[in-house]
C-alpha positions as CSV (number, residue, x, y, z in Angstrom):
1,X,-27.0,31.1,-31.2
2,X,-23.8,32.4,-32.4
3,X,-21.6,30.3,-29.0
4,X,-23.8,27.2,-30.3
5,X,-22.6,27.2,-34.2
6,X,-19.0,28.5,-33.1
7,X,-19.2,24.8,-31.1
8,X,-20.9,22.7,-33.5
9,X,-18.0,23.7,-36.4
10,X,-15.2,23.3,-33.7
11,X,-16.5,20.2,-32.9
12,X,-16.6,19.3,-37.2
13,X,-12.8,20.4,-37.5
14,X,-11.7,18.2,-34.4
15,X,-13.7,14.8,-35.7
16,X,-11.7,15.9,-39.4
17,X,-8.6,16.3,-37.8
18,X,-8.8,13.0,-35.9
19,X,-9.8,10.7,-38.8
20,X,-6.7,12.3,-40.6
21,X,-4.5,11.3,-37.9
22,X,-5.9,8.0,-38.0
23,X,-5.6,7.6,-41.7
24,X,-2.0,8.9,-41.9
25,X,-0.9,6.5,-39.0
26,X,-2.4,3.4,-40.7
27,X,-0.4,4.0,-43.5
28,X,3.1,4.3,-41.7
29,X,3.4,2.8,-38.4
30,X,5.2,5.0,-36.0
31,X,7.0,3.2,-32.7
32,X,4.9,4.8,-29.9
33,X,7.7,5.7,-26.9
34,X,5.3,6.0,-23.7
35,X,7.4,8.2,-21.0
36,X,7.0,6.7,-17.8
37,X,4.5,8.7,-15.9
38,X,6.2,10.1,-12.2
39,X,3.9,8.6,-9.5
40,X,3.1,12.1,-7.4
41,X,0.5,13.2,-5.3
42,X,-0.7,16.4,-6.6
43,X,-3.8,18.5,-6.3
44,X,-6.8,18.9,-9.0
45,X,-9.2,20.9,-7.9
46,X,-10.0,21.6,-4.5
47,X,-8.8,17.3,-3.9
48,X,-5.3,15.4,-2.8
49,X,-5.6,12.2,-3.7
50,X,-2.8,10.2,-1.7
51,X,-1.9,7.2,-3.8
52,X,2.0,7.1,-3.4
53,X,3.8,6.6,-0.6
54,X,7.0,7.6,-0.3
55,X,9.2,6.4,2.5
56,X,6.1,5.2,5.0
57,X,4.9,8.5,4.1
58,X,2.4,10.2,2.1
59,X,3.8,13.8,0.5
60,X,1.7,16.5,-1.3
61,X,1.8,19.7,-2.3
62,X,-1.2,21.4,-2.1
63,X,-3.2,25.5,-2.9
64,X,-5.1,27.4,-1.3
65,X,-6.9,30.8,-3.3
66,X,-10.3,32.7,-3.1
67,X,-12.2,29.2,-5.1
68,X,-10.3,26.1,-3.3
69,X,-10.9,27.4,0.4
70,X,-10.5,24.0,1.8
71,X,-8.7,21.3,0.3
72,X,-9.7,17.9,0.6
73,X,-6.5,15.0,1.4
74,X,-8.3,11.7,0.1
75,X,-6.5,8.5,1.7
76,X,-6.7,4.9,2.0
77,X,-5.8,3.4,5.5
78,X,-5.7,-0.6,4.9
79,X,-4.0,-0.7,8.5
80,X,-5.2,0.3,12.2
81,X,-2.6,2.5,13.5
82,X,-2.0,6.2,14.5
83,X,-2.1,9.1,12.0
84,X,0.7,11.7,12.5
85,X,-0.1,14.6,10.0
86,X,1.0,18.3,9.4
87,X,0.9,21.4,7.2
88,X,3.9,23.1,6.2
89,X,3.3,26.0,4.7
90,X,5.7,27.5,2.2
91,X,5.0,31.6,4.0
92,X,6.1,30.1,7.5
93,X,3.6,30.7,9.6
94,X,-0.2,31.2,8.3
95,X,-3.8,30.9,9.0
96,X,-3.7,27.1,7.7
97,X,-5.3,23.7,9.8
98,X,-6.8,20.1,9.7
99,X,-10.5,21.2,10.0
100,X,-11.9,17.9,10.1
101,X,-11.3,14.5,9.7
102,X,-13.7,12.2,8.0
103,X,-13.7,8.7,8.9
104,X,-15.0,5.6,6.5
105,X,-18.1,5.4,8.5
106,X,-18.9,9.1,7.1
107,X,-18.4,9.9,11.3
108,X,-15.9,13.1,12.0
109,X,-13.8,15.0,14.7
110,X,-11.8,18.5,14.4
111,X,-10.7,20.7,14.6
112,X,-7.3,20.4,14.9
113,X,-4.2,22.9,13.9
114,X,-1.1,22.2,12.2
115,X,-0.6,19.1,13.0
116,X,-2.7,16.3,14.1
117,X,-2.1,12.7,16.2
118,X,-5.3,10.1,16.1
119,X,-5.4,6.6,16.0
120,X,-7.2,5.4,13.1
121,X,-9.7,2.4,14.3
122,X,-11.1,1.9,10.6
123,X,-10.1,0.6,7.1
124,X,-10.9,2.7,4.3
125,X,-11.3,5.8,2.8
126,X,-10.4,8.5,5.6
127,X,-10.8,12.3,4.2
128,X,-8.9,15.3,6.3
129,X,-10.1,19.0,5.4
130,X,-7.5,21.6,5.2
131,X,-8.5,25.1,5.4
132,X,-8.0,28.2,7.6
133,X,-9.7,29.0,10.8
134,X,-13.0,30.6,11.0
135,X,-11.8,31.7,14.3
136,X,-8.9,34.2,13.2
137,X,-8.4,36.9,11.2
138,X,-6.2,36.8,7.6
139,X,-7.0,33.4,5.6
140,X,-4.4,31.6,4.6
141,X,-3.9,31.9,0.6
142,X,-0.6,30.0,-0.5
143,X,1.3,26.8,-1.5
144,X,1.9,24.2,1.3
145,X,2.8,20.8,2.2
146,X,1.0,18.3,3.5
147,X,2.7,15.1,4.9
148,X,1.0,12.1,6.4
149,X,2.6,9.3,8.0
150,X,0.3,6.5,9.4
151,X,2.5,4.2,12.3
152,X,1.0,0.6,12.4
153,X,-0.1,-0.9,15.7
């Protein structure tokens, strides 16, 4: 009971605090300078999503931890080609791969390792799953890179 009135008068001083912002700003106009945003691709939660290229390239930087034990790379392929992927991890060395690709037609294939070479055959949406191998000892918990370059046919 105590969390849901704590929440209900935080919720009161923010709406007050807005209409005060709005009144003050009617009164004198202020020029608005909007910094221009840097197009990256960066992770939010356990997801990449690639929407900048770079050089015929896509470039992320991505995290692994003990919550985000894979890490989903979300691009868009508007091309048939070849995908020519890898991990660079910032330790080296690690216990870091592709797991599994996912294709637009919800199909997959993996795993893979450290890098990965396939010819894309579809349009769309393509997801690759990055994670550490079930196989070996020592998950991978880190920073690392993740660079994608898709070659046209």
């Amino acid at each position: 009971m105590k969390n849901l009135s704590l929440l209900l008068i935080s919720i009161f001083f923010f709406s007050c605090q807005q209409k005060e912002n709005k009144e003050a700003s009617a009164e004198s106009p202020v020029p608005v300078v909007q910094k221009e945003k840097k197009q990256e691709n960066k992770q939010i939660g356990d997801t990449i999503i690639m929407n900048f290229k770079e050089e015929n390239a896509f470039l992320a930087e991505g995290h692994l931890d003990s919550l985000n034990s894979k890490v989903y790379v979300q691009f868009k392929n508007e091309d048939l080609g070849e995908l020519k992927a890898q991990i660079i991890p910032d330790a080296g060395k690690g216990n870091i791969r592709f797991n599994q690709i996912i294709f637009p037609d919800k199909t997959s294939d993996g795993p893979f390792g450290m890098d990965i070479q396939i010819p894309l055959k579809q349009k769309g949406n393509h997801i690759l799953v990055i994670g550490h191998s079930l196989m070996a000892d020592n998950p991978y918990y880190g920073n690392f890179k993740v660079q994608l370059n898709i070659q046209k046919e």
